[in-house]
Structures are given as C-alpha cells and as structure tokens.
FIFI-196669 format. One record per residue (C-alpha): x negated, y negated, z negated; residue in three letters. Coordinates in nm, 3 decimals, padded with zeros to 5 digits. Layout:
<nodes>
+---------+---------+---------+-----+
!    east !   north !      up ! res !
+---------+---------+---------+-----+
!       X !       Y !       Z ! ala !
...
+---------+---------+---------+-----+
</nodes>
This chain:
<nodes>
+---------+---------+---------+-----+
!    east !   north !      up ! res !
+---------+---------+---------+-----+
! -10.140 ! -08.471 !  13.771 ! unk !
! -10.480 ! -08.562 !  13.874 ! unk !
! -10.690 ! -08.755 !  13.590 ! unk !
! -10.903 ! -09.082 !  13.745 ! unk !
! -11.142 ! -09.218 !  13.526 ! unk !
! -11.259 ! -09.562 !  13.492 ! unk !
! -11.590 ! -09.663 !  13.667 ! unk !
! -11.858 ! -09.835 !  13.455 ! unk !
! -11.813 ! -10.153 !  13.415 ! unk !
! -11.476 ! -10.170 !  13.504 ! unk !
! -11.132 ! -10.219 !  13.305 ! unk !
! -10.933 ! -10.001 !  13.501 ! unk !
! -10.911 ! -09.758 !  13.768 ! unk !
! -10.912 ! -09.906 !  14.147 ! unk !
! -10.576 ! -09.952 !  14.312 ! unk !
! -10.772 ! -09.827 !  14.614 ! unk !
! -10.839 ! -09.509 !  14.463 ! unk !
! -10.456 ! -09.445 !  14.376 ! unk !
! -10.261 ! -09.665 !  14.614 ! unk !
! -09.967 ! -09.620 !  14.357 ! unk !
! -09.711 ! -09.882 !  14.431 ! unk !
! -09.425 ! -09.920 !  14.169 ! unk !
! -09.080 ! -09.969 !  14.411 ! unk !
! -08.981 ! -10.341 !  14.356 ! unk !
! -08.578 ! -10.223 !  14.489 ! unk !
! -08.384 ! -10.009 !  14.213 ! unk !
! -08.142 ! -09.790 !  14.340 ! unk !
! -07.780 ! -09.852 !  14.322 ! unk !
! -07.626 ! -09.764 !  14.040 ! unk !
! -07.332 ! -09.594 !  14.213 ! unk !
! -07.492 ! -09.332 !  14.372 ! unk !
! -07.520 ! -08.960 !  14.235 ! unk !
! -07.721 ! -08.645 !  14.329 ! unk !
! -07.403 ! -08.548 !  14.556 ! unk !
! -07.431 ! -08.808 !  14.827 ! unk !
! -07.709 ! -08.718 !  15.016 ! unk !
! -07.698 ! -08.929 !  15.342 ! unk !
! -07.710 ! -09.258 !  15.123 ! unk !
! -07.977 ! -09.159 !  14.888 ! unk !
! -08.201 ! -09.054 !  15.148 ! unk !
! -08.131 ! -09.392 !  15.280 ! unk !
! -08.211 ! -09.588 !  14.952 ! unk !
! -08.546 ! -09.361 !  14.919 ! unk !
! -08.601 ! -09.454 !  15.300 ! unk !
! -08.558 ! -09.818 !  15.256 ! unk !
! -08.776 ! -09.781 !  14.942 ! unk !
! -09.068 ! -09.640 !  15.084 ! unk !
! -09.052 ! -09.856 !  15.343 ! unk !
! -09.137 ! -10.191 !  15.101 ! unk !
! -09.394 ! -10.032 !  14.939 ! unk !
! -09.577 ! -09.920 !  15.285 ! unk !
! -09.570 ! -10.311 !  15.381 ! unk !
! -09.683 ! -10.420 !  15.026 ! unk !
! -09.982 ! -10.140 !  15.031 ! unk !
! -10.088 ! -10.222 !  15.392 ! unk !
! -10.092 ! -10.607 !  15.259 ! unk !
! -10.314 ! -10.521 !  14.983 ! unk !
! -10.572 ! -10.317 !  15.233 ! unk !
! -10.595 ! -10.587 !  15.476 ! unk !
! -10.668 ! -10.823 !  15.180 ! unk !
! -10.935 ! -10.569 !  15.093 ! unk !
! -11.024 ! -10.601 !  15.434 ! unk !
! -11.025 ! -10.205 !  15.442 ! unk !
! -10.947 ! -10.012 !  15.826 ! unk !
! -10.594 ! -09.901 !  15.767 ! unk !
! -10.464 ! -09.872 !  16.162 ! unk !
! -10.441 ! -09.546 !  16.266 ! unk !
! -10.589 ! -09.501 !  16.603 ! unk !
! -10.387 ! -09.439 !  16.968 ! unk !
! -10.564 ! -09.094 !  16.985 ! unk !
! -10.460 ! -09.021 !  16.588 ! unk !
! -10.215 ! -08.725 !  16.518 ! unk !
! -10.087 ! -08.718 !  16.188 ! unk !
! -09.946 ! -08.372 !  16.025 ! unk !
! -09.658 ! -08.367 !  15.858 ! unk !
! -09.662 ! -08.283 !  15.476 ! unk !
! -09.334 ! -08.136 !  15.517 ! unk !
! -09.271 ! -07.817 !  15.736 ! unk !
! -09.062 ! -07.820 !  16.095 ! unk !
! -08.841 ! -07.605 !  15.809 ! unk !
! -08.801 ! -07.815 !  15.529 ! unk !
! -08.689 ! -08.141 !  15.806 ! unk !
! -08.446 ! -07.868 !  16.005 ! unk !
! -08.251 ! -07.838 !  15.693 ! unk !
! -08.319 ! -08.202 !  15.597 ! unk !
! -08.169 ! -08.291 !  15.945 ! unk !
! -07.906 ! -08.002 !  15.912 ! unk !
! -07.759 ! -08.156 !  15.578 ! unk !
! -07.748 ! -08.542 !  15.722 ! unk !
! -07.551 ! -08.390 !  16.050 ! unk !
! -07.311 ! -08.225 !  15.824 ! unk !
! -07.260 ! -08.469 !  15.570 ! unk !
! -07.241 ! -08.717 !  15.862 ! unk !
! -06.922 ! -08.458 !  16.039 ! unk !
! -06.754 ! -08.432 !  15.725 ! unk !
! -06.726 ! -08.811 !  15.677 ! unk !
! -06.574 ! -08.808 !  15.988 ! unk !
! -06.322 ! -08.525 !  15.955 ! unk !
! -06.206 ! -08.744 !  15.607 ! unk !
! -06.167 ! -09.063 !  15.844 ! unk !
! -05.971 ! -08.924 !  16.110 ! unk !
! -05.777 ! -08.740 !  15.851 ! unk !
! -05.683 ! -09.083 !  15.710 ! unk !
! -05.588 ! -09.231 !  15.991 ! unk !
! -05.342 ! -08.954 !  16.144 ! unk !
! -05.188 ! -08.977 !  15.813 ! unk !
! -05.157 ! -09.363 !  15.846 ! unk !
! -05.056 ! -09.329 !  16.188 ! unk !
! -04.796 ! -09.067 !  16.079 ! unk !
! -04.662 ! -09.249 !  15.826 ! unk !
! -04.595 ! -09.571 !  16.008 ! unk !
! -04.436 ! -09.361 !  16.276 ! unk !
! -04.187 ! -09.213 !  16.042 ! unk !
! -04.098 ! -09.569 !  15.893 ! unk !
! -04.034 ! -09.638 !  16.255 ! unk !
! -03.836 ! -09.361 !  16.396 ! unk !
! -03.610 ! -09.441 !  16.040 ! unk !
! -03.573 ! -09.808 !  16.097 ! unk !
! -03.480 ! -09.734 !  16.447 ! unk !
! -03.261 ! -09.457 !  16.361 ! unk !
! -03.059 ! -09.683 !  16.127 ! unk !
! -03.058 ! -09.985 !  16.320 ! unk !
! -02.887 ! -09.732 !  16.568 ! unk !
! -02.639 ! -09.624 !  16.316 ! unk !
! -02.571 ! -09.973 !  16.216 ! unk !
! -02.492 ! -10.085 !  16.567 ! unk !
! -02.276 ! -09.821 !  16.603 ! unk !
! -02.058 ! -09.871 !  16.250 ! unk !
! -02.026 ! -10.240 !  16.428 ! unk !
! -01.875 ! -10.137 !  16.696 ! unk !
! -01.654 ! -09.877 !  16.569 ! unk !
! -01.533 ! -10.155 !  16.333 ! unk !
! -01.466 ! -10.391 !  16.628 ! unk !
! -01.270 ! -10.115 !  16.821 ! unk !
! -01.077 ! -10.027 !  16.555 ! unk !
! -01.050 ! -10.421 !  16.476 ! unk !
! -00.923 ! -10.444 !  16.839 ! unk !
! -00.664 ! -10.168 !  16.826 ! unk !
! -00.517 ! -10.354 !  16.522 ! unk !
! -00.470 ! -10.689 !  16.683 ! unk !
! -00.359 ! -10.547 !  17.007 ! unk !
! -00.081 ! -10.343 !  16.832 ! unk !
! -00.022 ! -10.681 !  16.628 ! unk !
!  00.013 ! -10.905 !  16.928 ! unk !
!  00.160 ! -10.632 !  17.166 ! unk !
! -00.152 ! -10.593 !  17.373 ! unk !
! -00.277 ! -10.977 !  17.408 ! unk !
! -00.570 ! -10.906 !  17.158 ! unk !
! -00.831 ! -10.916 !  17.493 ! unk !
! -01.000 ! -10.660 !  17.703 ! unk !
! -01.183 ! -10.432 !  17.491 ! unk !
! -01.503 ! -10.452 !  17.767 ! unk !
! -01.502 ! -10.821 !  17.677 ! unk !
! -01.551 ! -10.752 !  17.337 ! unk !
! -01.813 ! -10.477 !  17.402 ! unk !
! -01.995 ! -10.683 !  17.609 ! unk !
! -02.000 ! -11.023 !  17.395 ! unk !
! -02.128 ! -10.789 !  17.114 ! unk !
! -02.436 ! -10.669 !  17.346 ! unk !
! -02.538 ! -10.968 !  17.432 ! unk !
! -02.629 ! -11.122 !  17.113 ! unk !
! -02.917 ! -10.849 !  17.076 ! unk !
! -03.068 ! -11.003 !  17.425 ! unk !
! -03.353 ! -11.253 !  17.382 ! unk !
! -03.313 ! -11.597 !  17.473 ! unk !
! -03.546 ! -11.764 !  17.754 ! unk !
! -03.790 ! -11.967 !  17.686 ! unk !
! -03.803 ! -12.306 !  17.843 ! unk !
! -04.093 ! -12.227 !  18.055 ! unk !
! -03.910 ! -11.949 !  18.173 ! unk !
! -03.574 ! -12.116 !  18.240 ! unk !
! -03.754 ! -12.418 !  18.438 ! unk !
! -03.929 ! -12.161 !  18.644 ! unk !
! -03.574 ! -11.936 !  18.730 ! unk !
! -03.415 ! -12.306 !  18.776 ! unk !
! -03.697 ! -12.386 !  19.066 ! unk !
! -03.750 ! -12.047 !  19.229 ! unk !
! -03.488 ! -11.868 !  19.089 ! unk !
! -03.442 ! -11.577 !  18.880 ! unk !
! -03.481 ! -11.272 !  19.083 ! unk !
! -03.180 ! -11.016 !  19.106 ! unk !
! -03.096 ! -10.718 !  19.260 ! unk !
! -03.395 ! -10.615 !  19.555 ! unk !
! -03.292 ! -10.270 !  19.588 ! unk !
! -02.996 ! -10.268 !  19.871 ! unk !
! -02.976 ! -10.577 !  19.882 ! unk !
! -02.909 ! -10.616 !  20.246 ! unk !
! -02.695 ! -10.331 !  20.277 ! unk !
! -02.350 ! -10.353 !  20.456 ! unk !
! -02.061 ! -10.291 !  20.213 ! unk !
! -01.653 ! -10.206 !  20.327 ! unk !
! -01.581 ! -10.537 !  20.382 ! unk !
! -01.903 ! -10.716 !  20.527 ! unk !
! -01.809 ! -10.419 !  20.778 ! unk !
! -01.489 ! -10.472 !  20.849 ! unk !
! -01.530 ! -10.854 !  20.888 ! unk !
! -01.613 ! -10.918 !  21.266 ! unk !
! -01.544 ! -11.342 !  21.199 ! unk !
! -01.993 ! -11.336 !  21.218 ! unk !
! -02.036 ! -11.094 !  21.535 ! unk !
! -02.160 ! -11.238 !  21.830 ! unk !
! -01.944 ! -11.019 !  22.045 ! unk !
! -01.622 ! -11.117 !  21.869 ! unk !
! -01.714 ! -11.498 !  21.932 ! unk !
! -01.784 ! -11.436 !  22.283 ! unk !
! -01.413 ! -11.240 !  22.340 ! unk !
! -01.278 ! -11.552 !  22.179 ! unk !
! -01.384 ! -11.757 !  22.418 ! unk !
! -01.314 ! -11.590 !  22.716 ! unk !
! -00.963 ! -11.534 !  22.637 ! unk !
! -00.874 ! -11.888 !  22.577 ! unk !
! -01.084 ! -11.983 !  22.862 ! unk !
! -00.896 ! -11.723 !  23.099 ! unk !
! -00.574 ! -11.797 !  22.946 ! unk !
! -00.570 ! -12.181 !  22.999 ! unk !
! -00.680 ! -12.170 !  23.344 ! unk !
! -00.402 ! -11.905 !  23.429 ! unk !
! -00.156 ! -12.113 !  23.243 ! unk !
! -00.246 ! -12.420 !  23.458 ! unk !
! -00.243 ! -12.248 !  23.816 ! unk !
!  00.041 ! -12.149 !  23.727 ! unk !
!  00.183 ! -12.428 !  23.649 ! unk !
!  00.060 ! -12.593 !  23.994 ! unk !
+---------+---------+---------+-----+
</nodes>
C-alpha cells in the first residue's frame, strides 16, 4: 500500500492525489465466486459509476482529464490475462446455452409424450365405442329379426358427431357461392352419361329426319 501524507496546512490528503472513489452500487447479494459472467458484469457496471463520478470531480477541479485523438493507452492487463478473461465469458456463455436447450427438448419431449398418450387413448376410446355399438347392433338385429338398421348408418351417424360445425360466416358464404365439392373428375363421362344419347346432337338430328321422311311418305302415299 502506498503511504500519502498530509500537506501542511491541510486536514487531509487530496482526492486528486488518490482519486479513490468508494462504489456507491453494492453487489447483489446472490451472487458467489462461481458465476463469473455476472460478476464481471456487476464489477463492470461498478467501475463504470465511479469513472463518471471521478471525471465530475476533475472537471469541477477544472483539471485536463480528455485523453487526446492521438493518445494510446496500454493496457494494465496482458493480451494473456484478457484471452483467458474472454475464454472463460465464451464458455460460461456456451454452457448456459447447452442448459437452455437442454430444458427445452425436455419440455418439448414431454408435452409430446402427453400428446401421443392422449391421442393414443382417445383412439382406443373411439374404438371401445364402436365395438359397443356393433355388438349393440348385432343384439337388436337378432332381437327384431334384422330391422335393427344398416350397420353403415350407424357407423356413419357415430362419425359425424366428431366433425366441427360451421360457423355462420361460413354457412352464409357456402349458401351464396356454394360449398365447393368434388374438382377432381368432375367432368368425366361415367356408364350411364355414356350410354344416354337423349343430349347428342346427332341423335336429335336422326329424330327429326325420320319423322320428317316418314310423314311425307305416309302422305304421298296416301294421295
């Protein structure tokens, strides 16, 4: 420690001649010796307040504190010392990141699982329900001697209360433009839009000309 002695005359030492600052911010009392990113950043933030506070005081003093453009200043720690400084913040920094994404796979994995098991007995669920109808079917239909219904009917009445209803948006919009259907094939001829001829142009022509030629023939005849 370096001993400075009280001019004549005076009651104690010059701040100028120590420019000790006492830091007005006291560090959290959370942190420990272990986390090293956010103590360097309380020390940081520390230093930082006292710098403003000390170059306050000199321009009071009216003493030159601005360093010149031209002015290189030398570190007091080594290129070293700050490569291992700068070594420990990167790692510290990669490990809090491992530990986050770590926690959110987990979290991502979990709600997956509760997922794939709500789905999965849902499933089973559905499936009980409609066992239980079949065999609900069979019973009636060997009750009533086959007038229980067509099994399809009941199938399908079943899968349709899982559909969503419209809303009325929706429903206005299919009731004014309508509500789409089948594009795919669409216009394709089928066995009986094939076989019916009543539309062809050529049938309606043959029609014609046979009653046409008929009648007249029928007529001359007749003369």
């Amino acid at each position: 420690e370096i001993d400075y002695k009280v001019p004549e005359g005076a009651k104690r030492v010059p701040w100028v001649d120590t420019m000790v600052i006492d830091a007005t911010q006291e560090l959290p009392k959370k942190l420990k010796a272990k986390d090293g990113v956010k103590l360097e950043t309380a020390f940081m933030n520390a230093a930082a307040e006292a710098t403003k506070e000390a170059y306050r005081r000199l321009r009071v003093m009216k003493i030159p504190c601005t360093r010149p453009n031209d002015f290189y200043a030398e570190m007091m720690k080594t290129d070293k010392q700050m490569f291992k400084v700068k070594q420990l913040a990167a790692e510290e920094t990669r490990r809090i990141k491992i530990v986050e994404e770590r926690r959110k796979a987990q979290a991502a994995k979990k709600y997956q699982k509760n997922a794939r098991t709500t789905k999965l007995k849902a499933k089973a669920d559905e499936k009980r329900q409609t066992l239980e109808d079949i065999k609900k079917w069979k019973d009636e239909s060997k009750k009533k001697n086959g007038d229980a219904g067509d099994l399809e009917d009941i199938l399908d009445k079943k899968g349709s209360k899982g559909k969503a209803s419209k809303s009325k948006k929706r429903e206005a919009a299919d009731k004014k433009f309508g509500f789409g259907g089948k594009k795919r094939f669409s216009k394709s001829n089928t066995a009986e839009s094939t076989n019916d001829m009543s539309d062809s142009p050529w049938a309606k022509k043959s029609k014609g000309k046979g009653k046409g030629k008929g009648k007249g023939k029928g007529k001359g005849k007749g003369k």
